[in-house]
N, C-alpha and C positions, 0 to 999 in steps of 0.2 A: 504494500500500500504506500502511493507516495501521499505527501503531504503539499496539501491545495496553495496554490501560488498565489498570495497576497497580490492584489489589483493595483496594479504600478498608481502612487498619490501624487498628483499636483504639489509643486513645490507651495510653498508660503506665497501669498503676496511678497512681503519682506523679502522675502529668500530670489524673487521674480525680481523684486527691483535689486537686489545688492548686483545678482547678474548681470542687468541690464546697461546700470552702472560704475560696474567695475573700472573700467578704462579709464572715465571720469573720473572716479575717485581718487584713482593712482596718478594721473597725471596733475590734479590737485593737490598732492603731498606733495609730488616733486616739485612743482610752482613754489611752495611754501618754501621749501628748505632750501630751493634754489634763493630763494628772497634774502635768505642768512635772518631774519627777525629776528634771533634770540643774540645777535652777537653785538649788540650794545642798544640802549635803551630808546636812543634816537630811532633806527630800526623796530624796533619792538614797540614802539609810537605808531610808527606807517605800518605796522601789520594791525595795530586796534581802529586804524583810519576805515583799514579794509572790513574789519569786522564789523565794525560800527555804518558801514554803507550796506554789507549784509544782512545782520542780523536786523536794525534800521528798517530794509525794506518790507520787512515781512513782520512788522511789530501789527498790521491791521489783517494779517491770518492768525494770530495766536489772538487775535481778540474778540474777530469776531462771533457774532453767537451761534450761528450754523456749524462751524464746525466745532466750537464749543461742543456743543452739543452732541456732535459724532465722535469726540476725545474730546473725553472731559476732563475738567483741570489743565487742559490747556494752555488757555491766558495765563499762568502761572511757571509756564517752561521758559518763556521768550528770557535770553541773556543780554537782552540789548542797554537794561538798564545797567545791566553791570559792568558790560563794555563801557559804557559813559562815567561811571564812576571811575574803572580803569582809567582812562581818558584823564580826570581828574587829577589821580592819584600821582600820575606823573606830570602835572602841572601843564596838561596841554589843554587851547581851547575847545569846547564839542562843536565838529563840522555841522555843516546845516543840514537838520533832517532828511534824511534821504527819501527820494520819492518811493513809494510804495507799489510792489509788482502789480500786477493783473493778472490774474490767474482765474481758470473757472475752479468752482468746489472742489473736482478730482484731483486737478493737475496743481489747486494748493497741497493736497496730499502729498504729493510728492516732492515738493518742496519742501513742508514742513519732514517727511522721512529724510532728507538730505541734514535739513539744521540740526535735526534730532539728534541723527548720527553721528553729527561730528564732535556732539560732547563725546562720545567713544575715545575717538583720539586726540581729543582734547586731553588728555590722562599722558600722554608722551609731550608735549606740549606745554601742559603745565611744569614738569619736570624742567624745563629749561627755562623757565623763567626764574626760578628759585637761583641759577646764577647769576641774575643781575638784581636778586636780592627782594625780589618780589615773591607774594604767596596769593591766597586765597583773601587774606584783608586787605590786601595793599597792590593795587596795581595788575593782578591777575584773578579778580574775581570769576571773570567769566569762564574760566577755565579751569575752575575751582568743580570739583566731585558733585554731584545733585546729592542734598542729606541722605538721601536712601543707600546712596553708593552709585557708579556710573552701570554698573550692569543690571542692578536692582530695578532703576529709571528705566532703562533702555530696553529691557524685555518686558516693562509694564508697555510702555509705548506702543511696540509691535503686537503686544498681544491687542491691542484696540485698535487699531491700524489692519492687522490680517482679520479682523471679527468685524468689518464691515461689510455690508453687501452691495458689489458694484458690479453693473453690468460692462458688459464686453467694451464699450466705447470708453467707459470710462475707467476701464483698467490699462488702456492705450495711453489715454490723457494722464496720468499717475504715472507713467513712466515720460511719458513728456514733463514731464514736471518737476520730476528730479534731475532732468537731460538739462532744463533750462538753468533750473538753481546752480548745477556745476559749472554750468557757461558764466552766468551771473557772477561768481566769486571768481572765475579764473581772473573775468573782463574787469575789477573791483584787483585785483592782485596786479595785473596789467596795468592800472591807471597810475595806482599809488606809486608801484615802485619801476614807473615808466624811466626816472631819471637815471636811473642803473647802465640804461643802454647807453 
């Protein structure tokens, strides 16, 4: 007697988009570290410039009430104010509010899985800022652990992120949407530390 062949399962959503934008993701570290940020605090200024035009844009997705609604506790994730107080902490002025994407519902999903995510490696990241003498209260909040812990946070997130129901167009649009947000921060990485070339 053999034993019945479990029915091959559909990856995750989550698991669909990390796929989808793997490439992105990777060629985004390498942007970063090509940038040197953590190698004196002037730098490490122009990379919160860039966070702050990121995280900045998408502060009227984490607010709004629809997707509220569809991940709850939301409004409560966005690091934009803590990027600003970073901002502060090293005695720089805050640039001017950055314009706010346009996204439909789905395709903010994917944006917000892109922000989500990079608290992840925001955990290597923070580590380096601690050599120019910054932590979690001073200058490196936004990079600082979520109280839960960053993987405690991060597989609450996707468990409500994978437990939505979305039809077919708009599981297209959600990976468009993480495709645009890694554009968004490359083109944001590009501007700032345009003077480099």
């Amino acid at each position: 007697m053999t034993a019945a062949l479990s029915p091959l399962t559909e990856p995750s959503r989550c698991k669909r988009l990390k796929a989808a934008s793997s490439r992105d993701h990777d060629s985004v570290d390498q942007m970063v570290m090509a940038a040197r940020p953590f190698e004196n605090r002037e730098r490490y200024g122009r990379f919160l410039q860039v966070q702050h035009r990121f995280h900045g844009s998408l502060l009227a997705l984490y607010q709004d009430e629809q997707l509220n609604q569809r991940l709850p506790g939301l409004v409560e994730l966005s690091r934009f104010a803590a990027v600003e107080d970073d901002l502060l902490d090293l005695g720089l002025p805050l640039p001017t509010p950055p314009r706010q994407i346009r996204a439909s519902p789905a395709q903010a999903l994917g944006w917000l899985y892109c922000s989500e995510g990079s608290n992840l490696g925001a955990a290597f990241l923070f580590k380096h800022t601690q050599r120019l003498g910054l932590d979690g209260d001073q200058g490196a909040r936004h990079l600082a652990a979520h109280p839960d812990g960053r993987a405690l946070h991060w597989r609450a997130f996707v468990a409500r992120l994978d437990a939505l129901v979305l039809g077919e167009q708009e599981e297209a649009e959600v990976v468009t949407g993480v495709i645009a947000a890694f554009d968004s921060y490359r083109a944001h990485l590009r501007e700032v530390f345009a003077q480099d070339r």
